[in-house]
ROKELO-735249 format. One record per residue (C-alpha): residue in three letters; x, y, z. Coordinates in steps of 0.05 Angstrom, whole numbers, padded with zeros to 5 digits, always signed. Example, Ala and Ser with C-alpha at 12.3 -4.5 7.8 and 13.67 -1.06 7.14 Angstrom:
2
ALA+00246-00090+00156
SER+00273-00021+00143
***
This chain:
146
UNK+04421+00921-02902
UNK+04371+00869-02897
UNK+04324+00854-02948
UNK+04261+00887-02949
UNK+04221+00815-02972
UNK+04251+00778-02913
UNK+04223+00832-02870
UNK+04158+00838-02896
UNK+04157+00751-02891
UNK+04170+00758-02818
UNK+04120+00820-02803
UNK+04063+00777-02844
UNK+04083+00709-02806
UNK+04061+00746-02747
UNK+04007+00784-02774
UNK+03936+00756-02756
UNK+03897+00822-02767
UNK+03921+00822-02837
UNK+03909+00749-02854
UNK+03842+00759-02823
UNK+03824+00823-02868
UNK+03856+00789-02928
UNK+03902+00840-02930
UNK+03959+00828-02984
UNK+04034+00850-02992
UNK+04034+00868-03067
UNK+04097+00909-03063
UNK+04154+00931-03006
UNK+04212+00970-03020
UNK+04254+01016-02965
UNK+04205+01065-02951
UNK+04145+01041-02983
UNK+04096+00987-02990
UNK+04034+00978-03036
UNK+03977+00922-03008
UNK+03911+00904-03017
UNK+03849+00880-02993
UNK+03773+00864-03022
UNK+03712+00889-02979
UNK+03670+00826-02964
UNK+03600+00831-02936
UNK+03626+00825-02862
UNK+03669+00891-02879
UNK+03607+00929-02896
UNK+03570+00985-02848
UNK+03497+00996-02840
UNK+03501+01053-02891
UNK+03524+00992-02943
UNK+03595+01020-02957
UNK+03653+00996-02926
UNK+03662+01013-02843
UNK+03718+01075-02845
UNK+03759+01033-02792
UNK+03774+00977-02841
UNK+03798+01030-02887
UNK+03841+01063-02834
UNK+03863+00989-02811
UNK+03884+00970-02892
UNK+03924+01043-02896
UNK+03959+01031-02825
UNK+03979+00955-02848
UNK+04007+00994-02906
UNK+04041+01043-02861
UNK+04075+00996-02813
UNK+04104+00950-02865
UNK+04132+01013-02897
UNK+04155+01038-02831
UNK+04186+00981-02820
UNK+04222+00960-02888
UNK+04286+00988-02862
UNK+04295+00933-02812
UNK+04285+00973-02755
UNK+04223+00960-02701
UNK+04177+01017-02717
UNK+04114+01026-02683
UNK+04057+01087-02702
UNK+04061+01147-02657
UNK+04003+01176-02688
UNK+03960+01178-02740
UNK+03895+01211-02779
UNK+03853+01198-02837
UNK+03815+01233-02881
UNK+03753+01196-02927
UNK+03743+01227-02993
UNK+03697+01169-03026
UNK+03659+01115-03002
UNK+03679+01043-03012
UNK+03644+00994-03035
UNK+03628+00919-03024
UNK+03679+00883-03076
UNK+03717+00933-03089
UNK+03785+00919-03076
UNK+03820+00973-03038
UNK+03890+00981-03052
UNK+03930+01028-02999
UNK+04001+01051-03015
UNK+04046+01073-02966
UNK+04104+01129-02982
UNK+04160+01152-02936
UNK+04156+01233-02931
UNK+04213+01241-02879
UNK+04258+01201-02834
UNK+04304+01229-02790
UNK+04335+01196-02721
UNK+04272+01151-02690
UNK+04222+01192-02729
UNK+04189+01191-02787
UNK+04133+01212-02830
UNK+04085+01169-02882
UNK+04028+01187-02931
UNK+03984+01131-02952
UNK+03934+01139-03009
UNK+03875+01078-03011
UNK+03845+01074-03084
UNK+03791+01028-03097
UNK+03797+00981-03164
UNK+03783+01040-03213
UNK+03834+01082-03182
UNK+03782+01129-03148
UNK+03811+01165-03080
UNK+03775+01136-03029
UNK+03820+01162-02962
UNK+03892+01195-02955
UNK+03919+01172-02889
UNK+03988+01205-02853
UNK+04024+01166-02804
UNK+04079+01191-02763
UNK+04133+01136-02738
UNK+04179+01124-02677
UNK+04232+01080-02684
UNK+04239+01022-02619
UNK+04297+00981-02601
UNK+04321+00916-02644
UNK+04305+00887-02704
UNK+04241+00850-02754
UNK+04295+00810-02773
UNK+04358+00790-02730
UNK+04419+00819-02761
UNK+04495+00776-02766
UNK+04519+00794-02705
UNK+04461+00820-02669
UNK+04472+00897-02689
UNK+04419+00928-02712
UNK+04430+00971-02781
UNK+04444+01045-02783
UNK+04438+01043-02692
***
């Protein structure tokens, strides 16, 4: 099994919409992944809270390196969000991602995005299909558990 780091290197390497957000890896294990971001003043709506699509953008990021810990090219087949609390500018959002179910090429993932006090700000559910090949190439060129 490859290593869930060396995956979540070589998703961020290619990863412009995080680096752009300031999105941060704080945690991956199979399964799961906890990351963060801080709303900046760009990241803000006209209401002065932060726009719901940056939110739903953090929890996917979330969703897709969890999706994808186990080495296997996952991509989103759907997914919804519900708000429950407005976020602020500075707060920093942290979104963590949890593997429900996962069986063949589908799978399902809650994500819960806090804001720095631990207040609920949105619970997001993604639902996963697995693709062909690999984050990572694997000795051999086998991908695991295929």
């Amino acid at each position: 099994m490859t290593d869930p780091d060396a995956v979540a290197a070589e998703m961020r390497r290619r990863d412009r919409v995080a680096e752009w957000l300031g999105i941060v890896l704080e945690e991956i294990a199979p399964g799961r992944a906890r990351m963060t971001m801080r709303v900046r003043p760009e990241m803000v709506n006209t209401h002065g809270v932060c726009h719901g699509g940056l939110i739903f953008t953090l929890a996917d990021t979330a969703f897709g390196y969890a999706c994808n810990s186990h080495n296997l090219n996952t991509v989103a087949a759907g997914a919804s969000i519900e708000f429950i609390a407005p976020a602020r500018l500075g707060d920093a959002l942290t979104a963590v991602a949890q593997e429900r179910a996962l069986t063949g090429r589908t799978g399902v993932y809650d994500v819960e995005v806090t804001d720095g006090q631990g207040r609920r700000i949105a619970l997001f559910r993604g639902k996963s299909h697995r693709i062909s090949g690999t984050v990572v190439p694997v000795e051999g060129g086998a991908s695991p558990q295929e």
